[in-house]
C-alpha positions in Angstrom: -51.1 -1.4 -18.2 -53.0 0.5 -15.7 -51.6 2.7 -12.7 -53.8 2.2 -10.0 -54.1 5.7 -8.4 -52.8 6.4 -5.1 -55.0 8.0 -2.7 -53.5 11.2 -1.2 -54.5 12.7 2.1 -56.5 15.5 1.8 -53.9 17.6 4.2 -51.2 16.8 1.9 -52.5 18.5 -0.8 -53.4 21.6 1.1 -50.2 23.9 -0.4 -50.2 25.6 3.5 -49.5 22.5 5.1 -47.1 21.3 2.2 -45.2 24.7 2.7 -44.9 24.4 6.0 -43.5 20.5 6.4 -41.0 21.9 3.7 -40.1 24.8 5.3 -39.6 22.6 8.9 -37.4 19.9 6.7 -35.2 22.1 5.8 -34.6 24.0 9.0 -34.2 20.6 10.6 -31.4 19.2 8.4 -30.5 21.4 5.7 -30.1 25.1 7.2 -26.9 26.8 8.3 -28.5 26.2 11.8 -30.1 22.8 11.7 -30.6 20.6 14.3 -28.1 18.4 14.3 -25.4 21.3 14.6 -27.4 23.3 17.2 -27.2 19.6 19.6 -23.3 19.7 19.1 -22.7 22.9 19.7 -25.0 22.5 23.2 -23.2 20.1 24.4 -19.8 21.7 23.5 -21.2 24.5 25.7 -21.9 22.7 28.1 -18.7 20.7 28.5 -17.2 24.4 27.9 -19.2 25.4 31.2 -17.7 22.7 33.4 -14.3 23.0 32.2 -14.7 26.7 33.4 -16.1 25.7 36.8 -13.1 23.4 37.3 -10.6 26.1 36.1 -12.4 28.6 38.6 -11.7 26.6 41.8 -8.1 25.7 40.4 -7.7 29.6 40.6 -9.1 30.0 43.9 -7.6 27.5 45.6 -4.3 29.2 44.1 -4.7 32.2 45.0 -5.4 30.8 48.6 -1.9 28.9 48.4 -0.1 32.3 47.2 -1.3 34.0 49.8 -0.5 31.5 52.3 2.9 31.6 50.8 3.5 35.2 51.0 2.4 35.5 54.8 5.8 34.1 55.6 9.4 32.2 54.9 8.1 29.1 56.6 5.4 28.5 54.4 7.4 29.3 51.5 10.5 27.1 52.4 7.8 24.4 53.2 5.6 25.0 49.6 9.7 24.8 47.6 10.2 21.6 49.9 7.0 19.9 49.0 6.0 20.6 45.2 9.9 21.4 44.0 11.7 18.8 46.0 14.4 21.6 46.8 16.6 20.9 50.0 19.5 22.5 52.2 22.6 21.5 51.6 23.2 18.9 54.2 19.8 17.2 53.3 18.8 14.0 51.6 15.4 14.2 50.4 13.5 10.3 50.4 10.2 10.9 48.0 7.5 8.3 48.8 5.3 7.8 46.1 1.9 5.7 46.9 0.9 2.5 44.8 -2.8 2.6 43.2 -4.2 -0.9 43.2 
């Protein structure tokens, strides 16, 4: 039985060349920090990154409401009325709630 011999490129048997495809294999799936891992972990950041936009503006537009609240009573009875549904005594409070279609 005879093996009929395979004809290998003459770059592949440079031991350079050999090295380095090696070398880039295993950083690309192998390594600690292969590619696979370093994608996740970019788009963690950058899900990361919008959550803290959104939590930025939540703050702002808090600390806008607080102050707006401490200026004076009326705006403070009026924030308690709205978002705690408190009342006076003689009040009967009717909450609306819009349907989504």
């Amino acid at each position: 039985m005879r093996f009929s011999k395979i004809k290998i490129p003459s770059y592949l048997k440079n031991k350079y060349i050999l090295t380095l495809v090696v070398f880039g294999v295993w950083i690309g799936f192998f390594d600690q920090n292969n590619l696979w891992d370093r994608s996740k972990l970019s788009s963690r950041i950058n899900q990361l990154e919008k959550q803290k936009q959104h939590y930025e503006v939540e703050i702002e537009n808090n600390l806008r409401n607080r102050n707006e609240i401490e200026e004076s009573a009326e705006s403070l009875e009026k924030f308690a009325r709205e978002q705690y549904l408190m009342k006076k005594k003689n009040e009967d409070i009717f909450v609306i709630v819009e349907e989504e279609e």
